[in-house]
Backbone bond lengths (Angstrom), bond angles and torsions (degrees), N, CA, C in turn:
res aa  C-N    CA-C-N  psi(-1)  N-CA   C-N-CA  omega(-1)  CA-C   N-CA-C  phi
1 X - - - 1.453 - - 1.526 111.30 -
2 X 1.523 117.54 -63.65 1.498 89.02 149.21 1.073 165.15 -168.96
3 X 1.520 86.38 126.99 1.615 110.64 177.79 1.645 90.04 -128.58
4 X 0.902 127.41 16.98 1.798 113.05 161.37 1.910 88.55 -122.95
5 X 1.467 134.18 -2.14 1.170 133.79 154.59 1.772 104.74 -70.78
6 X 1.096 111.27 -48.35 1.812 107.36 -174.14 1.566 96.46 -72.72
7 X 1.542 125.86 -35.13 1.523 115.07 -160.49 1.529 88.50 -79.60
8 X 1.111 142.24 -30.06 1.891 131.53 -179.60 1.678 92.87 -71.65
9 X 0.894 122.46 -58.02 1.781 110.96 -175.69 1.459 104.94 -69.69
10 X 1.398 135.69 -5.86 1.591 112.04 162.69 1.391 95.29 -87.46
11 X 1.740 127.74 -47.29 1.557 107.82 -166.07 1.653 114.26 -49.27
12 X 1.603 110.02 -54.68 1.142 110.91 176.42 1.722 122.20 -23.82
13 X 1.216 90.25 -66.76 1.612 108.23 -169.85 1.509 100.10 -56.97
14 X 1.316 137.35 -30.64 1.646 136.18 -159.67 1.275 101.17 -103.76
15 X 1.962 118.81 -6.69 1.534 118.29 150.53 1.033 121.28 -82.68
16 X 1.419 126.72 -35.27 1.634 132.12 -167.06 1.812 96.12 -75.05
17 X 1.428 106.78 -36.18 1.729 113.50 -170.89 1.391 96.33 -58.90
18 X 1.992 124.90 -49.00 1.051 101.63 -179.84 1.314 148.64 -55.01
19 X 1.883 93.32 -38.94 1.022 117.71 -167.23 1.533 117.85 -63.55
20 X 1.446 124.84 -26.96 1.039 138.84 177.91 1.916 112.66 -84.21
21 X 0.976 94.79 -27.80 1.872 95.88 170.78 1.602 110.07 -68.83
22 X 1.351 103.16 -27.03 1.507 109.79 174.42 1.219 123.95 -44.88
23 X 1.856 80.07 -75.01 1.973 101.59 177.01 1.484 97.87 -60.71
24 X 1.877 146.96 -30.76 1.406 101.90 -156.13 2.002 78.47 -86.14
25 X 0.779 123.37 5.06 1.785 114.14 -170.51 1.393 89.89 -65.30
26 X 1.394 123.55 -61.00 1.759 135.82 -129.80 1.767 81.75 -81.07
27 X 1.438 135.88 -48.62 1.461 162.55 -164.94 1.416 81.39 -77.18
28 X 1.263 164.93 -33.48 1.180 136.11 167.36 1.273 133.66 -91.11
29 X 1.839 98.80 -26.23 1.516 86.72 151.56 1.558 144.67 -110.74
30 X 1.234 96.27 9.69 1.679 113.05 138.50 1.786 116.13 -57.75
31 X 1.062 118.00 -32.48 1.655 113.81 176.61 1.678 93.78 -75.55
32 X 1.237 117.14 -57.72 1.883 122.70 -175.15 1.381 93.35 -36.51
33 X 1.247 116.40 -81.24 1.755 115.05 -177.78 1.214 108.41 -7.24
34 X 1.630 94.77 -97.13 1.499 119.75 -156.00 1.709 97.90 -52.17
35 X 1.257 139.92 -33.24 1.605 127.62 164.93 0.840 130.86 -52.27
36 X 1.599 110.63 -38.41 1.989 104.77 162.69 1.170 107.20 -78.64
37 X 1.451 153.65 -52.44 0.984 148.38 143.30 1.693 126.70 16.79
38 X 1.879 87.78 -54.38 1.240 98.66 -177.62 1.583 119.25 -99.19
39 X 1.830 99.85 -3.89 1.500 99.46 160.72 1.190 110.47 -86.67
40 X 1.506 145.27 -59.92 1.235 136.19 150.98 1.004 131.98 24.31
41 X 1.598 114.37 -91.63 1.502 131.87 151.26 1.762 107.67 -23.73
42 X 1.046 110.94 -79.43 1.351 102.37 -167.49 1.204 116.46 -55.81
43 X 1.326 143.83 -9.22 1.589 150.86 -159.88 1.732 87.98 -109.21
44 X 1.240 108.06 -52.32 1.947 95.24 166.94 1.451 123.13 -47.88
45 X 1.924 100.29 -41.19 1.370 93.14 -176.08 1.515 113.77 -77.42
46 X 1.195 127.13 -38.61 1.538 123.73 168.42 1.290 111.47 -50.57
47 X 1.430 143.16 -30.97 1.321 141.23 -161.00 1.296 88.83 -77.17
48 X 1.675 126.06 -57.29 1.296 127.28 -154.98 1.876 107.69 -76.54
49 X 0.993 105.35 -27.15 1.540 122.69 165.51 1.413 104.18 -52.12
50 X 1.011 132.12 -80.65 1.279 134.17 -154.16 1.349 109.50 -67.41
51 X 1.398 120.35 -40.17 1.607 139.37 -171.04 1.585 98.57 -58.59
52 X 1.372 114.33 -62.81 1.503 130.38 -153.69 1.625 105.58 -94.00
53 X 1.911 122.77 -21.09 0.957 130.43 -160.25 1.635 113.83 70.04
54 X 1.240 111.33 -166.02 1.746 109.42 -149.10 1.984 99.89 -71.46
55 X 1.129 71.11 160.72 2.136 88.98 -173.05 1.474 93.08 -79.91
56 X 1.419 108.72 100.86 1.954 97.33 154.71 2.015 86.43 -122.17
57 X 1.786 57.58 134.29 1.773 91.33 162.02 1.557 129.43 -112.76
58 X 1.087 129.34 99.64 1.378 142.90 167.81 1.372 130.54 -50.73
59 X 1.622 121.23 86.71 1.466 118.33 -174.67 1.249 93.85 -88.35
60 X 1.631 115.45 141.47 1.873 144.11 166.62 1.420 88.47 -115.39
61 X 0.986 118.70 176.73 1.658 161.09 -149.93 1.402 86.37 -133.81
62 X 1.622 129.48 102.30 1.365 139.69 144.44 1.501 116.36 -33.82
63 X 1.612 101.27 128.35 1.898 99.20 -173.69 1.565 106.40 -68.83
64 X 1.153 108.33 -5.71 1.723 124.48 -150.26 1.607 126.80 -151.56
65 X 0.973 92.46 161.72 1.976 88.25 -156.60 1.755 96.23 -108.08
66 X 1.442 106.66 -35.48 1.918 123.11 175.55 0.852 139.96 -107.53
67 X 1.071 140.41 161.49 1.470 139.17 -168.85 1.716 113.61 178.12
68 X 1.214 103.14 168.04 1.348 110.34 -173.12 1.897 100.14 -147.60
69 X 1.351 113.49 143.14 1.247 122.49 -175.59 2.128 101.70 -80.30
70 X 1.620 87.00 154.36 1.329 100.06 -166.03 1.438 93.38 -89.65
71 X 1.321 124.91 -57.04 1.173 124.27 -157.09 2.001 105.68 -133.50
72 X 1.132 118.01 178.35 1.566 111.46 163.52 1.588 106.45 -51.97
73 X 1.277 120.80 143.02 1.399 136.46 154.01 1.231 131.89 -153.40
74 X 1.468 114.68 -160.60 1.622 110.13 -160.79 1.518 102.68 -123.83
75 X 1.158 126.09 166.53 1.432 110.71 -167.79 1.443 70.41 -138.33
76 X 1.789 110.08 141.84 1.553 125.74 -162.41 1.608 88.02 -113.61
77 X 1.205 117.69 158.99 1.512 130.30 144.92 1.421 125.81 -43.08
78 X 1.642 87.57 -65.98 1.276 119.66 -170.41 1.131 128.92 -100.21
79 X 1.935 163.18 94.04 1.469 127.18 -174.42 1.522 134.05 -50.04
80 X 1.566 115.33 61.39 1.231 138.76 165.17 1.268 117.94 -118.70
81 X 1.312 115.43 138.06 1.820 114.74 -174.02 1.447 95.17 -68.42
82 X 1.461 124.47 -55.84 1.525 124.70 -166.03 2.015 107.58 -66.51
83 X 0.967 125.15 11.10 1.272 135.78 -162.13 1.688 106.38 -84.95
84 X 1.315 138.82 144.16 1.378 136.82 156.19 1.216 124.72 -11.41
85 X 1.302 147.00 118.29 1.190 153.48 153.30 1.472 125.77 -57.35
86 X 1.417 124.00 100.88 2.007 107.75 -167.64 1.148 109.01 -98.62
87 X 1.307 120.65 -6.43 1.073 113.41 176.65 1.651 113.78 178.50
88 X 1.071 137.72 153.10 1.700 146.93 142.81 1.439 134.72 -36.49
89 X 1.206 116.90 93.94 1.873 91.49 -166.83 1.195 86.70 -109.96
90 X 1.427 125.78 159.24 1.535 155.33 -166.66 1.651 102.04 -104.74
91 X 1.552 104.92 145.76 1.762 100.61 -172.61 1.763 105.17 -69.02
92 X 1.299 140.20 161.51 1.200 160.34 -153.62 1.124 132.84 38.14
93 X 1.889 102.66 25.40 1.266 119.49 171.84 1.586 117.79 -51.55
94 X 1.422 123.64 107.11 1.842 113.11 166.57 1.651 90.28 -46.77
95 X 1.424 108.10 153.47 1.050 156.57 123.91 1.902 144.60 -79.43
96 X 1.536 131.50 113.83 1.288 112.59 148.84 1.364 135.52 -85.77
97 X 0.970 103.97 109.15 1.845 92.96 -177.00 1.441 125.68 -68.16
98 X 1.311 128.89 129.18 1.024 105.70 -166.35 2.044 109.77 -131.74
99 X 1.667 103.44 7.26 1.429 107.15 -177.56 1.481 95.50 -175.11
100 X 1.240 112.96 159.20 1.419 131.24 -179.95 1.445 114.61 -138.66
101 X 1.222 107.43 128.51 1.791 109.40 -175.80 1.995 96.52 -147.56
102 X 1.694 102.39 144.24 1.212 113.37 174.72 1.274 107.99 -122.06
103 X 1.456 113.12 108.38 1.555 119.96 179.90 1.540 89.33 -105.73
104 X 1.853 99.28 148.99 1.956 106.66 161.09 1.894 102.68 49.50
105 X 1.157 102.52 30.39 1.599 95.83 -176.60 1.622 135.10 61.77
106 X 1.428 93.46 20.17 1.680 104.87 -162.18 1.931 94.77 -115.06
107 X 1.125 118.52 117.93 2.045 112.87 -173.40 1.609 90.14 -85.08
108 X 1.435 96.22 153.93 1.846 110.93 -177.53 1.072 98.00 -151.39
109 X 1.684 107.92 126.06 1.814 119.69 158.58 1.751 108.46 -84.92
110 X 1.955 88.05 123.21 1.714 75.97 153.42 1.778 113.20 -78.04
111 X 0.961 111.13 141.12 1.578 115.50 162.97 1.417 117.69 -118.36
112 X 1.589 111.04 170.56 1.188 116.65 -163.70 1.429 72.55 -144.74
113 X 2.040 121.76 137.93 0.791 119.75 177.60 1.624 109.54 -129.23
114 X 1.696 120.71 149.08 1.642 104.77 -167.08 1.653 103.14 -65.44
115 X 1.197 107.92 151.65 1.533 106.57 171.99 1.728 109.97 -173.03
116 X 1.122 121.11 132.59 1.147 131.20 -159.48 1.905 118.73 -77.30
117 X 1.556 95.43 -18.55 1.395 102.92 173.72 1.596 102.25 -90.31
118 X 0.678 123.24 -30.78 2.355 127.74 -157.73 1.662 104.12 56.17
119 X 1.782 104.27 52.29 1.245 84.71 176.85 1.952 92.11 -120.16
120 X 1.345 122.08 163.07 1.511 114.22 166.61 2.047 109.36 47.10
121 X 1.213 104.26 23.57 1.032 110.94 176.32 1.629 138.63 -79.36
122 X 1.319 105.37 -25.39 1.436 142.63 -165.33 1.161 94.37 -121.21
123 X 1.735 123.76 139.97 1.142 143.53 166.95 1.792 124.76 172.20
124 X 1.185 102.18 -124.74 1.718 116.20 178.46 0.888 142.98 -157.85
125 X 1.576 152.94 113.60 1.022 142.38 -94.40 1.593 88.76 -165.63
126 X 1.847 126.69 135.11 1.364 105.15 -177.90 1.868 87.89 -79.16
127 X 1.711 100.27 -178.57 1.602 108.66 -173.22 1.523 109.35 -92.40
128 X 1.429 111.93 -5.66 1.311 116.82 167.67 1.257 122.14 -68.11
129 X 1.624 114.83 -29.32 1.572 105.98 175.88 1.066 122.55 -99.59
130 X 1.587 121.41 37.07 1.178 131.22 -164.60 1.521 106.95 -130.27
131 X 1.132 109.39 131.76 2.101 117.53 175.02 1.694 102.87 -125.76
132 X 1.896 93.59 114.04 1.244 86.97 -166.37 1.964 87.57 -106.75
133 X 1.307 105.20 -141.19 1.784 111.35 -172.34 1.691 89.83 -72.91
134 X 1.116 147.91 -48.61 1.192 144.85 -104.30 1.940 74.96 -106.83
135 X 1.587 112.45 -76.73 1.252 90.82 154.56 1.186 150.96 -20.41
136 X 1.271 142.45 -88.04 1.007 116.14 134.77 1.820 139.62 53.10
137 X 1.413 90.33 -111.90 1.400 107.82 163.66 1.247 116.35 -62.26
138 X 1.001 127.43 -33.67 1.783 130.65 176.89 1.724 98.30 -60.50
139 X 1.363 110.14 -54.93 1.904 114.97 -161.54 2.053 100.34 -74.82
140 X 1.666 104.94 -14.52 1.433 101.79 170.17 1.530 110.39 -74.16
141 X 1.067 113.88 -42.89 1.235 127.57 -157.31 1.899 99.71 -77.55
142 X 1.384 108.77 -52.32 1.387 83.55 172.88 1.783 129.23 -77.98
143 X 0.810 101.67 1.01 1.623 108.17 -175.14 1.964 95.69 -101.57
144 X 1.500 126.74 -18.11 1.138 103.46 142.49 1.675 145.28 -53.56
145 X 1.583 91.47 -26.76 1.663 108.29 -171.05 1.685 114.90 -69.99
């Protein structure tokens, strides 16, 4: 009795052993990824550094709190064109706006977008693909004329 009591606590244990070599397997190369990933990134950002000279970024005070996308776009990490991609947004996506910065002469909303996971949600958006109120009223006003 036991020794088929010790042989269920070795099988056990030589499943749980596997099971865990798994997850640290899958957890290491999810770390491999995201490290080149994260050399990558930085070799963009030095490229763009050196090319353009030093990164100043310009925070304004957003006229506006909303917005909605004009067309399909990309939602950045970073306000850099060469920067991570988090995701795809689809045209008449709401938007919250929540900051404005002009790097290289190019304006960028951070947004915060609704989404039911909170994952890749938050990021940057250039200000061109964006129609906020002010728009709006401007595209009423001439199509009254």
């Amino acid at each position: 009795m036991l020794i088929i009591l010790y042989s269920i606590l070795l099988i056990c244990f030589g499943a749980y052993y596997y099971i865990m070599g798994q997850k640290l397997s899958t957890l290491n190369t999810q770390l491999k990824i995201t490290s080149r990933q994260n050399r990558e990134f930085k070799l963009k950002l030095a490229s763009s550094r050196s090319a353009d000279g030093p990164i100043i970024i310009r925070y304004k005070q957003p006229l506006f709190k909303s917005g909605t996308t004009k067309a399909n776009c990309s939602l950045y990490l970073s306000p850099i064109e060469g920067s991570q991609v988090l995701s795809s947004i689809a045209r008449g996506t709401d938007l919250e706006i929540q900051d404005l910065a002009e790097l290289f002469n190019i304006s960028w909303y951070e947004v915060s977008l609704k989404s039911q996971t909170n994952i890749n949600n938050k990021g940057w958006i250039k200000r061109d693909n964006v129609i906020t109120v002010d728009d709006t009223v401007n595209n009423q006003d001439d199509t009254a004329m």
